[in-house]
VEXFI-244972 format. One line per 4 residues: number of its first residue (from 1); their letters; for each residue x, y, z of N, C-alpha, C. Coordinates in nm, 4 decimals, decimal comma. Layout:
BEGIN
NUM> a> X:Y:Z:X:Y:Z:X:Y:Z; ...
//
This chain:
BEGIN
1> xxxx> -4,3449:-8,4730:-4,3274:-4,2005:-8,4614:-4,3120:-4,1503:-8,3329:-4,3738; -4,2366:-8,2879:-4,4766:-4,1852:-8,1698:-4,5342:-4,2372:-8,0705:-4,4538; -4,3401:-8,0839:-4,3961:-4,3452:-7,9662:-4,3522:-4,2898:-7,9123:-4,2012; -4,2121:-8,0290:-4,1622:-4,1180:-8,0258:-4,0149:-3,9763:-7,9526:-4,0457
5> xxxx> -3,9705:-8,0108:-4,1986:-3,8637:-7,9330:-4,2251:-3,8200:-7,7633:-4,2826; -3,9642:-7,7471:-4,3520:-3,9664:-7,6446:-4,3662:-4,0462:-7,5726:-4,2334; -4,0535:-7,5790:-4,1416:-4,0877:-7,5389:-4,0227:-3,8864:-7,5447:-3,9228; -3,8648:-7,6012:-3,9519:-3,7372:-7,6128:-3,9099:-3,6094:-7,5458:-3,9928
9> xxxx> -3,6547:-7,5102:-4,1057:-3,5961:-7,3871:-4,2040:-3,6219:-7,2560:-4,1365; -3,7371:-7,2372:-4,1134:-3,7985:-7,1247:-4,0893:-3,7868:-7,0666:-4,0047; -3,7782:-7,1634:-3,8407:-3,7194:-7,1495:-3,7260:-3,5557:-7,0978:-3,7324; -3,4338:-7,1710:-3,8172:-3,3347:-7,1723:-3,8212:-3,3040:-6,9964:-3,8604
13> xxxx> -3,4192:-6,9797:-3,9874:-3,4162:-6,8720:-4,0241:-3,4128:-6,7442:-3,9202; -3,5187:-6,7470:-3,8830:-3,5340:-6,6900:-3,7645:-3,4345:-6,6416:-3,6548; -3,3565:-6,7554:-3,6577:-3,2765:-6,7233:-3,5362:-3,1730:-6,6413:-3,5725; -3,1197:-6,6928:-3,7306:-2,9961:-6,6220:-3,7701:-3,0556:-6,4663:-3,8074
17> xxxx> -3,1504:-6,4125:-3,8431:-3,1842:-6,3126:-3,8068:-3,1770:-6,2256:-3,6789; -3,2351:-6,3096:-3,5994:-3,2267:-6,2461:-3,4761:-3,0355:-6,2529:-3,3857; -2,9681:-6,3407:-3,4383:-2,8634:-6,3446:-3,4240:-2,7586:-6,1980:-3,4942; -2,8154:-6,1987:-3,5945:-2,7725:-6,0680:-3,6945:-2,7895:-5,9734:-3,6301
21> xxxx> -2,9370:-5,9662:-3,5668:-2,9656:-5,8534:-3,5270:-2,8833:-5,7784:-3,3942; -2,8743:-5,9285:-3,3350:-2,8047:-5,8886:-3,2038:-2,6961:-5,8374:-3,2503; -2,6101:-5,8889:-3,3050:-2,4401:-5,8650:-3,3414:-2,4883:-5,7177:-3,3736; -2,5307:-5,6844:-3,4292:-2,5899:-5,5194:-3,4716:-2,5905:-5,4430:-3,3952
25> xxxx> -2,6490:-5,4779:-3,3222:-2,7243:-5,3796:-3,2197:-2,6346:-5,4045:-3,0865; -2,5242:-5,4831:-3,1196:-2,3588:-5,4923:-3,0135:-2,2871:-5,4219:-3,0546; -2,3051:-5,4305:-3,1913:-2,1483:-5,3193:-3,2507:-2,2020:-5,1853:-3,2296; -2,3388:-5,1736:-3,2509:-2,3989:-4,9845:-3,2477:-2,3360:-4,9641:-3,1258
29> xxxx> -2,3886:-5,0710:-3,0302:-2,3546:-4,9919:-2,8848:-2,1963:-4,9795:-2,8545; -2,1333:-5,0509:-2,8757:-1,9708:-5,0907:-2,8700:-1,9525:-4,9517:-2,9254; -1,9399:-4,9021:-3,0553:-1,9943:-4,7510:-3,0893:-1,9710:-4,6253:-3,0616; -2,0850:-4,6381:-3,0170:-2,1572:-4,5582:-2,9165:-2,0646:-4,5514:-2,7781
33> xxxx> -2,0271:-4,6570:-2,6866:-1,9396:-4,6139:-2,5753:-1,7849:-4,6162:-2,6232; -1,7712:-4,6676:-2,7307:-1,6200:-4,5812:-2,8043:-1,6468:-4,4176:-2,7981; -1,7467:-4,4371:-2,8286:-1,7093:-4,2318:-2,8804:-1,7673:-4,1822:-2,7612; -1,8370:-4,2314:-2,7115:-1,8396:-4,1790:-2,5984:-1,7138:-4,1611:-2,5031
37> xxxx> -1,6099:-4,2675:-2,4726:-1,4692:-4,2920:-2,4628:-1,4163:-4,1557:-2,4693; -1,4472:-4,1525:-2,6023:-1,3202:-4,0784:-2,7022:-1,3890:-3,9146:-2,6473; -1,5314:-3,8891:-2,6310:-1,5653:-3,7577:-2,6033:-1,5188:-3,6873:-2,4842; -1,5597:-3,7971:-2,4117:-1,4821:-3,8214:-2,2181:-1,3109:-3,7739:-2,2060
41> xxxx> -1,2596:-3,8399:-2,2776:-1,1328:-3,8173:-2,2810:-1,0820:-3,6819:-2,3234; -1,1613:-3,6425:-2,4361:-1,1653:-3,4629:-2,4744:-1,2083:-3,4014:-2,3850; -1,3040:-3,4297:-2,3654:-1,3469:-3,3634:-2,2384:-1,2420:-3,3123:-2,1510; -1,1840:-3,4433:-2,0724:-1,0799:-3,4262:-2,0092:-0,9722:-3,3610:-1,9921
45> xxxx> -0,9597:-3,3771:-2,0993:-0,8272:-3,3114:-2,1586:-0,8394:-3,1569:-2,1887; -0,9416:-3,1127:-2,2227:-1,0049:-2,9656:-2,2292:-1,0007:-2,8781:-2,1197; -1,0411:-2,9678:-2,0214:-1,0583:-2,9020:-1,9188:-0,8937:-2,9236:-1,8263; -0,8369:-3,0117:-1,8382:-0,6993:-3,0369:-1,7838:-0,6596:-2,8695:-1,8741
49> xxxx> -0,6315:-2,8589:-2,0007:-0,5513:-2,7996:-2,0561:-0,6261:-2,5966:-2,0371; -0,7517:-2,6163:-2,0184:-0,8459:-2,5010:-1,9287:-0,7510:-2,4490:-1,7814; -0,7742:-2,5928:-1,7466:-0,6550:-2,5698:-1,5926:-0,5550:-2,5346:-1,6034; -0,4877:-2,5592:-1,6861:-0,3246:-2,5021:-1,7009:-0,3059:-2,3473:-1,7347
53> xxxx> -0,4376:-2,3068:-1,8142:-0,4219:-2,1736:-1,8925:-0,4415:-2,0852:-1,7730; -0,4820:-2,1298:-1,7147:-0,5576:-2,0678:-1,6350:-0,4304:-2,0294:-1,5091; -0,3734:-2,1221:-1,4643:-0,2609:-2,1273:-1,3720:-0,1654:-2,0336:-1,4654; -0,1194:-2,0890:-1,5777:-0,0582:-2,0002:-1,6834:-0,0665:-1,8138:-1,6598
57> xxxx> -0,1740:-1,8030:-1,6755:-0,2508:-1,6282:-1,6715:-0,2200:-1,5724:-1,5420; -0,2359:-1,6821:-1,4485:-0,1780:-1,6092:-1,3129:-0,0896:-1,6105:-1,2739; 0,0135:-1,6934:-1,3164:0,1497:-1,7235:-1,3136:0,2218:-1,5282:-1,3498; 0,1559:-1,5272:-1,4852:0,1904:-1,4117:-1,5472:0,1320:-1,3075:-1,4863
61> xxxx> 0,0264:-1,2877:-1,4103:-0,0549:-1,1650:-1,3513:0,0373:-1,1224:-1,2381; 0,0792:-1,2308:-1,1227:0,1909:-1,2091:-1,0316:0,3044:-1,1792:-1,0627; 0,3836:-1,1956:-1,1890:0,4832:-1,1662:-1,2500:0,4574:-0,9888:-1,2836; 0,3667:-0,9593:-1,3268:0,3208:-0,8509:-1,3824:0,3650:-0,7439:-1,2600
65> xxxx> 0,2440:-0,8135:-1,1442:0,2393:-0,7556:-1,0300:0,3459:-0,6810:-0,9481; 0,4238:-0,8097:-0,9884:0,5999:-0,7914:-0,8939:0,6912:-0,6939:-0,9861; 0,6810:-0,7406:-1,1191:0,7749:-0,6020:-1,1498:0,7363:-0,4325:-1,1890; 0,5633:-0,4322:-1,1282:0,4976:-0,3346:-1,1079:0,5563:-0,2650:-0,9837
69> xxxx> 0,5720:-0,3385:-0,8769:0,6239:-0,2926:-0,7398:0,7638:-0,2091:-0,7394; 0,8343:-0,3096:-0,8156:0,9739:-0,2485:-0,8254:0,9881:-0,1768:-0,9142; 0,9081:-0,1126:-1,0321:0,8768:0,0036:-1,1048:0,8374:0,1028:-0,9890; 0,7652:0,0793:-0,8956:0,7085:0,1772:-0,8230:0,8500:0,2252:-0,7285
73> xxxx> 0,9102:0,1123:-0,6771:1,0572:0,0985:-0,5703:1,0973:0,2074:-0,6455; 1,1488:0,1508:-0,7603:1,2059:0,2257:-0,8111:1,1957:0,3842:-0,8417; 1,1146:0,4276:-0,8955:1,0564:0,5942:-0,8853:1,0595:0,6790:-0,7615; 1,0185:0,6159:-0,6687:1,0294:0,6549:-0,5214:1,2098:0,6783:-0,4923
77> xxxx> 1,2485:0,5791:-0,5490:1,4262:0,5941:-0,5280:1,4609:0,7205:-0,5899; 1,4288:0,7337:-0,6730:1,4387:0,7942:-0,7758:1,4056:0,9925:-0,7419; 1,3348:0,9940:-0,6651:1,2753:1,1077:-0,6576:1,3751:1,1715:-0,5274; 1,3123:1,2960:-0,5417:1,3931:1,4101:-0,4143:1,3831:1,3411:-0,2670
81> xxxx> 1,4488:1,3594:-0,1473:1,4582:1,2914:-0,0546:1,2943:1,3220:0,0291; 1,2161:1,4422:0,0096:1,1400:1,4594:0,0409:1,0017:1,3687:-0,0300; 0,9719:1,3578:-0,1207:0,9290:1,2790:-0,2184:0,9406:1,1526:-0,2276; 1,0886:1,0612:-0,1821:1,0980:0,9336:-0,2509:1,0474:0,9469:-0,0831
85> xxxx> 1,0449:0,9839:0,0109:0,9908:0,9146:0,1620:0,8343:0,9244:0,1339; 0,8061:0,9978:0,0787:0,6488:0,9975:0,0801:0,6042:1,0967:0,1942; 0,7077:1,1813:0,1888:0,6869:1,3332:0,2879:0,5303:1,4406:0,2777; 0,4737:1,4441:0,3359:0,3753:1,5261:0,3369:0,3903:1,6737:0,3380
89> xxxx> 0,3132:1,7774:0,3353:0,3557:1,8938:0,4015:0,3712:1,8775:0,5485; 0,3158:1,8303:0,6091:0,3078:1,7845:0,7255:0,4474:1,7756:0,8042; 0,5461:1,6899:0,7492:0,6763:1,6144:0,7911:0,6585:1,7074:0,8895; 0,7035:1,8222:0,8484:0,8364:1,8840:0,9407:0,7787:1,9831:1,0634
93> xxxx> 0,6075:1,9715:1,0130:0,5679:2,0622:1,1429:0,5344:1,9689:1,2589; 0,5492:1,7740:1,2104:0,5314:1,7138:1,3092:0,6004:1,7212:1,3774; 0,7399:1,7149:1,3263:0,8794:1,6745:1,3843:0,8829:1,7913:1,4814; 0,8779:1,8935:1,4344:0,8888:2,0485:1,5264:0,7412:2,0810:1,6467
97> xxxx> 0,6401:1,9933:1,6274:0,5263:1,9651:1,7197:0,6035:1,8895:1,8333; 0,6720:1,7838:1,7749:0,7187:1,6742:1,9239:0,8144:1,7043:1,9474; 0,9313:1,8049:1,8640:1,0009:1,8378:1,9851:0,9923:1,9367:2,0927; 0,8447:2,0702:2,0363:0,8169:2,1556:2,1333:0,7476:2,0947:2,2554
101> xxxx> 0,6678:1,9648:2,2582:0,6078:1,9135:2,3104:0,7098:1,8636:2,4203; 0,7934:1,8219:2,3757:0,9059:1,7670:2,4875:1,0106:1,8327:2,5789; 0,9996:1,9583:2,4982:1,0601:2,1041:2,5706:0,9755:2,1783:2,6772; 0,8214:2,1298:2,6890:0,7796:2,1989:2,8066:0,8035:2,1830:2,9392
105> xxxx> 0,7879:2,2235:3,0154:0,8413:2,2399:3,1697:0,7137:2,2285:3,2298; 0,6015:2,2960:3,2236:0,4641:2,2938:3,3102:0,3894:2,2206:3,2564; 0,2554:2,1842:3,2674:0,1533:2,1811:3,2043:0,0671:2,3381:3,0995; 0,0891:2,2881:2,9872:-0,0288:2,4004:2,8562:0,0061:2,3179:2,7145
109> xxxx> -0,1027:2,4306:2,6553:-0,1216:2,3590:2,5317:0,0294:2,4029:2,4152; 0,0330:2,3130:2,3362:0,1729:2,3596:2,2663:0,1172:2,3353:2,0946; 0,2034:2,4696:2,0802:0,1918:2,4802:1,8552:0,3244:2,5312:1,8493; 0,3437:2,3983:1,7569:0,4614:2,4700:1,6802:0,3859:2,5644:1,5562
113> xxxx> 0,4705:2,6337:1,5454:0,4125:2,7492:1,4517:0,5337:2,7569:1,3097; 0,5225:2,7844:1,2008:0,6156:2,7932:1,1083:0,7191:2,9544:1,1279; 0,7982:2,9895:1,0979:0,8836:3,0910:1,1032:0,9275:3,1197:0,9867; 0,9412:3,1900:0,8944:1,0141:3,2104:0,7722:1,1455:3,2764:0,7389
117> xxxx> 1,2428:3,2054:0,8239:1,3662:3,2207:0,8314:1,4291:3,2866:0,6659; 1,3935:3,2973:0,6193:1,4581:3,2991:0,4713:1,3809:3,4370:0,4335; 1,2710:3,4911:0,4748:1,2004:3,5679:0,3902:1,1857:3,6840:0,5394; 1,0592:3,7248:0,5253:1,0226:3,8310:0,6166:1,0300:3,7581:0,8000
121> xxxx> 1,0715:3,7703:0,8624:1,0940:3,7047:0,9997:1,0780:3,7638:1,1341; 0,9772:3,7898:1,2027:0,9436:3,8616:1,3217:1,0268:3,7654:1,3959; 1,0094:3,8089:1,5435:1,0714:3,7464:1,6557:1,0060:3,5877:1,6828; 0,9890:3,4977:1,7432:0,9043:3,3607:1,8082:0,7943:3,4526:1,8964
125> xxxx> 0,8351:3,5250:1,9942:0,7902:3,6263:2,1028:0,6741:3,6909:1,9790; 0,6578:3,7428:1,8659:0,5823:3,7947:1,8015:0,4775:3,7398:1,7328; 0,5375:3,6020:1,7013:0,4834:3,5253:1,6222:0,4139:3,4253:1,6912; 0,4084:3,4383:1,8234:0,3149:3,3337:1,9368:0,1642:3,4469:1,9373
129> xxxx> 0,2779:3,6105:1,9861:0,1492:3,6762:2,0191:0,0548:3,7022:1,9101; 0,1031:3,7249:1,7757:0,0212:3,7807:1,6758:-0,0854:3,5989:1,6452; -0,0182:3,5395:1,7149:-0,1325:3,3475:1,6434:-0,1568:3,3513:1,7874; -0,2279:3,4489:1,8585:-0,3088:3,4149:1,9806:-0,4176:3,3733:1,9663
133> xxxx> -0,5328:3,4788:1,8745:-0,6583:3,4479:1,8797:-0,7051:3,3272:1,8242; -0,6123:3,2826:1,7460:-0,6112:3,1483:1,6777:-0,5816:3,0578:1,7619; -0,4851:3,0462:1,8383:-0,4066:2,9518:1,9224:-0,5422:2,9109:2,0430; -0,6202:3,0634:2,1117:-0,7078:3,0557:2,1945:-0,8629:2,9805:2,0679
137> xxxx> -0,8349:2,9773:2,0035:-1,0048:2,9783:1,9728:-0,9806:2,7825:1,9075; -0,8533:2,7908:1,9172:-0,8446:2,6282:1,8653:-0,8549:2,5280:1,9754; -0,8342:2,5980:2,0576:-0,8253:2,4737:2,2205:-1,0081:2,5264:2,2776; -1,0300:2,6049:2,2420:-1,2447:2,6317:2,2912:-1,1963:2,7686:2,3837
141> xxxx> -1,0747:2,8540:2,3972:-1,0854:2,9411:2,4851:-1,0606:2,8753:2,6155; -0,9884:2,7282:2,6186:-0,9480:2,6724:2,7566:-0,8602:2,7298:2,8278; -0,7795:2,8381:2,7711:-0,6496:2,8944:2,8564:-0,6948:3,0723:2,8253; -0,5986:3,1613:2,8802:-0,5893:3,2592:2,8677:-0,4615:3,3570:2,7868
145> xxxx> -0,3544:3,3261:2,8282:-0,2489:3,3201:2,7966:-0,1614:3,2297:2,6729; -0,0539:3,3458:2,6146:0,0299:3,2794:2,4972:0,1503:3,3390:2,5354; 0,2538:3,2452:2,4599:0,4007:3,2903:2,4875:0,4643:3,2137:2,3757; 0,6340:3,2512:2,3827:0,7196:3,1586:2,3037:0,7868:3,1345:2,4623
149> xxxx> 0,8221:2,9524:2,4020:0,9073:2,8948:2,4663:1,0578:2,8154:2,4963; 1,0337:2,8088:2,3732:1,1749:2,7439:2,2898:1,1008:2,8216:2,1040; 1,2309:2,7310:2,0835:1,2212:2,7285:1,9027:1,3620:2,6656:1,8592; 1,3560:2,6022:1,6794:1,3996:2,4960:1,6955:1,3972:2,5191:1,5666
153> xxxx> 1,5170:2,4714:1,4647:1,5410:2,4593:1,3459:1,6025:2,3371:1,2579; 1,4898:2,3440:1,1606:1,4458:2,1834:1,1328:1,5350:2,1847:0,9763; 1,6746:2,1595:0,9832:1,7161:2,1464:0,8161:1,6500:2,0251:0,7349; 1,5987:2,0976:0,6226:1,4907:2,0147:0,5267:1,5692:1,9750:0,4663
157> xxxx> 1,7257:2,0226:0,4022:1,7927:1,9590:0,2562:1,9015:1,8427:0,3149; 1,8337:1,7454:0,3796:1,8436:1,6523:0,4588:1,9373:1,5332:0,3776; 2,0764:1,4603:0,4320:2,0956:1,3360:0,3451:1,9999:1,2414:0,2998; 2,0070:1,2433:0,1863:1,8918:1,0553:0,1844:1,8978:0,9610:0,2181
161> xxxx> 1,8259:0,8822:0,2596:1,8882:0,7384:0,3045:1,7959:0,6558:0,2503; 1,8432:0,5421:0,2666:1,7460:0,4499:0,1406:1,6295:0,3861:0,2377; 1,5196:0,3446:0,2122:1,4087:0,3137:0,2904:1,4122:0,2177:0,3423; 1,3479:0,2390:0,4743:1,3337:0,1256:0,5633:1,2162:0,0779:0,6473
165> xxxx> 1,1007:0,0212:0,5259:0,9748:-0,0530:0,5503:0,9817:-0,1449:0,6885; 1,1297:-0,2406:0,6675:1,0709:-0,3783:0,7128:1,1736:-0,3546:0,8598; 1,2123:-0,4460:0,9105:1,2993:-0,4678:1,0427:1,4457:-0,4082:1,0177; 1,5003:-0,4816:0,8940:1,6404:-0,4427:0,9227:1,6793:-0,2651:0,8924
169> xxxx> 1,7571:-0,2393:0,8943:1,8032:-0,0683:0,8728:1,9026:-0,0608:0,8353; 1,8611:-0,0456:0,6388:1,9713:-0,0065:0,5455:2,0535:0,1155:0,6265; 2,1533:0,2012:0,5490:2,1987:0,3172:0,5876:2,2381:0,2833:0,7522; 2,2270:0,1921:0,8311:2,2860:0,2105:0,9454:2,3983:0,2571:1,0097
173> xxxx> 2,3892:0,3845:1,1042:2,5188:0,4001:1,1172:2,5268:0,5998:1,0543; 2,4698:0,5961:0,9666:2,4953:0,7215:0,8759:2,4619:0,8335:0,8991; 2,4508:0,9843:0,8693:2,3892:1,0571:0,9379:2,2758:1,1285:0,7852; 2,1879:1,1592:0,8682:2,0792:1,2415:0,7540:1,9645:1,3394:0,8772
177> xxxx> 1,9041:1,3557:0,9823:1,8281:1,4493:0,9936:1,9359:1,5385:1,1150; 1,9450:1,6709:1,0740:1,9255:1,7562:1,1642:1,8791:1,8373:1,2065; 1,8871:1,9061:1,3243:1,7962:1,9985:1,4068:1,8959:2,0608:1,5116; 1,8252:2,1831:1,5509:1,8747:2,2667:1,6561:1,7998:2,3406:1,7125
181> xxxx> 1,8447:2,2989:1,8602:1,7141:2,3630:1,9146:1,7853:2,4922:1,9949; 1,6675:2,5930:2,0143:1,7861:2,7023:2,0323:1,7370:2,7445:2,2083; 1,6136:2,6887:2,2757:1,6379:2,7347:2,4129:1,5089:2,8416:2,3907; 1,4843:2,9118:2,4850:1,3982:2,9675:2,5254:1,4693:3,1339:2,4168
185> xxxx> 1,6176:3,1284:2,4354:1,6922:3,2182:2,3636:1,6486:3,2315:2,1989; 1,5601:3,1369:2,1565:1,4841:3,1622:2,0412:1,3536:3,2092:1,9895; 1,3414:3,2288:2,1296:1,1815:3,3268:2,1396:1,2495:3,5254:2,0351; 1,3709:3,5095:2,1153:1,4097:3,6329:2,0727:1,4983:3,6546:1,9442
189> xxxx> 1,4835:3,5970:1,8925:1,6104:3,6108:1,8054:1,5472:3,6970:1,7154; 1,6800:3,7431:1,6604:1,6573:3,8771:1,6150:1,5529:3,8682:1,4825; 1,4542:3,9524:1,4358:1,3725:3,9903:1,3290:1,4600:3,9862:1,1559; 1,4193:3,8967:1,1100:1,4674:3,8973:0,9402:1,6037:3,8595:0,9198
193> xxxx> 1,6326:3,7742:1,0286:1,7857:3,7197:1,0304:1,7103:3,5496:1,0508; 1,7782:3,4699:0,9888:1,7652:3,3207:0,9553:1,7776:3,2634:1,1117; 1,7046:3,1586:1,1139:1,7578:3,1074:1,2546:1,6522:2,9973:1,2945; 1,5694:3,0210:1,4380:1,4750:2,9182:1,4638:1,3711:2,9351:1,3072
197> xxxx> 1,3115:2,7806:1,2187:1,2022:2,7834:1,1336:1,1117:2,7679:1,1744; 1,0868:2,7412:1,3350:0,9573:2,6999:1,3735:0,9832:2,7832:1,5789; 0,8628:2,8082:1,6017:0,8158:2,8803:1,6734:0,7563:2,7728:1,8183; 0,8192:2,7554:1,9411:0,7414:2,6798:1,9844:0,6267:2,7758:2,1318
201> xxxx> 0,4941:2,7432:2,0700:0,4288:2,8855:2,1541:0,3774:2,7491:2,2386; 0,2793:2,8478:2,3493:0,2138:2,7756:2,4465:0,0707:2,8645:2,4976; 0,0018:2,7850:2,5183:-0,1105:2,8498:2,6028:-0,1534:2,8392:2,6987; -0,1411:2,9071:2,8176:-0,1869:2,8784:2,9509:-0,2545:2,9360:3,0307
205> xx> -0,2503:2,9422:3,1585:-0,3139:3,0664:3,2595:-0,2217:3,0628:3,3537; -0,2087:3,1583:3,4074:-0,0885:3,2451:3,5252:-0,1466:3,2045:3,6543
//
């Protein structure tokens, strides 16, 4: 009898051990997926608050961007009428290219040529013939012949008008480029007197 009971001690023993043990080895793990919980949630939150900085920085980079532009608007406003357009040297021998171009009567090749109305000034008639060999050697020697045909004066100290990138057209209505074209009567005009700035020659064959 004693020894059923101390066999039945021993057993009892046993169990509450292993009962202990369990509860133990419930709370480690209980634990363990707390902080795990709790790491997850940092996690989370790290990277949520990663996301924001991040939207944040570009929020501010486009901000940056935009009042970079209108720093730029601005300077361009700001500058000589030749300048705030973003004028090339170019402008004005285009402008004086298409309108000699539109003044021809036959078929030949057409240069506007510069004139120096202000300084030393031969005739158009002089200033076609003396830019022959040039005029001939730029087209391959396709023609034979040079002349003046018109000529045409391009005022540079032009009104400004404020820019017009997109569809609508600030300044509408206003005046800012002029020109004068003087006729075939500007081939001749007189030597070192102001008048046609540009030369409209031609090259052809007879």
């Amino acid at each position: 009898m004693k020894d059923m009971s101390y066999i039945l001690l021993c057993i009892n023993a046993i169990l509450v051990a292993l009962m202990a043990m369990y509860v133990y080895e419930n709370e480690r793990r209980m634990r363990e997926l707390s902080t795990g919980t709790v790491n997850f949630r940092k996690r989370t939150q790290c990277v949520k608050i990663r996301k924001e900085e991040i939207e944040i920085r570009k929020a501010i980079q486009e901000e940056k961007d935009y009042i970079s532009k209108l720093q730029v608007s601005k300077q361009a406003a700001d500058k000589t009428p030749v300048e705030g357009y973003g004028m090339s040297y170019r402008y004005f021998d285009e402008m004086a290219q298409t309108y000699c171009s539109s003044q021809l009567q036959a078929s030949a090749f057409v240069f506007a040529i510069r004139r120096d109305c202000g300084g030393i000034a031969p005739t158009c008639n002089d200033i076609c013939k003396d830019a022959k060999d040039d005029m001939l050697n730029a087209i391959g020697q396709q023609r034979k012949d040079v002349a003046c045909f018109n000529a045409i004066n391009i005022r540079k100290d032009h009104a400004k008008l404020q820019l017009n990138p997109n569809h609508s057209q600030p300044d509408a209505g206003k005046i800012s480029m002029i020109t004068y074209g003087y006729g075939v009567g500007g081939c001749t005009w007189q030597p070192n007197h102001c008048g046609p700035n540009y030369c409209c020659c031609k090259a052809f064959n007879n």
